[in-house]
C-alpha positions, 0 to 999 in steps of 0.5 A: 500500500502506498502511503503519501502522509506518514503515520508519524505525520498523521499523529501529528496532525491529530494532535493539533499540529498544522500540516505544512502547504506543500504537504496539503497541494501533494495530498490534494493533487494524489486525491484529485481534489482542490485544496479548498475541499481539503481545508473546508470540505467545500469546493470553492471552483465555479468553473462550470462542465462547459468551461472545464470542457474548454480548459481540458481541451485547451491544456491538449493543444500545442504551444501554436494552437494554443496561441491561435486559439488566443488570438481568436478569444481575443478578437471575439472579445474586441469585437463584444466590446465593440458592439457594447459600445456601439449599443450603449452610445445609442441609449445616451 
């Protein structure tokens, strides 16, 4: 059996002593879990399916569809702005 956190570390713990950070990322990472969850038992992300979707897709990209991907974001957010502009100038 693999064991991330030793015995003497969980008595530690037990008896009040604070884990340390890294410790706290590694058994985070090893479970799968954010470290909110580990520290509060609530998770605190609120990405949601679809942008989980879009940031597992992204992370799977090369450097050059990565920054191609960017740009695009990029000019469609320019062009959102562009047209808030334009529809909030006409309510003035």
């Amino acid at each position: 059996m693999y064991e991330i956190v030793p015995s003497g570390t969980l008595s530690a713990w037990k008896k009040g002593q604070e884990p340390r950070a890294y410790t706290i990322c590694n058994l985070a990472n090893f479970l799968g879990t954010s470290i909110d969850f580990l520290l509060t038992g609530k998770d605190k992300s609120s990405i949601t399916s679809e942008e989980q979707t879009l940031l597992i897709g992204f992370r799977q990209l090369d450097t050059r569809d990565r920054e191609d991907l960017l740009g695009n974001l990029q000019m469609k957010l320019d062009n959102a702005k562009k047209g808030d502009i334009i529809s909030n100038s006409g309510n003035a």
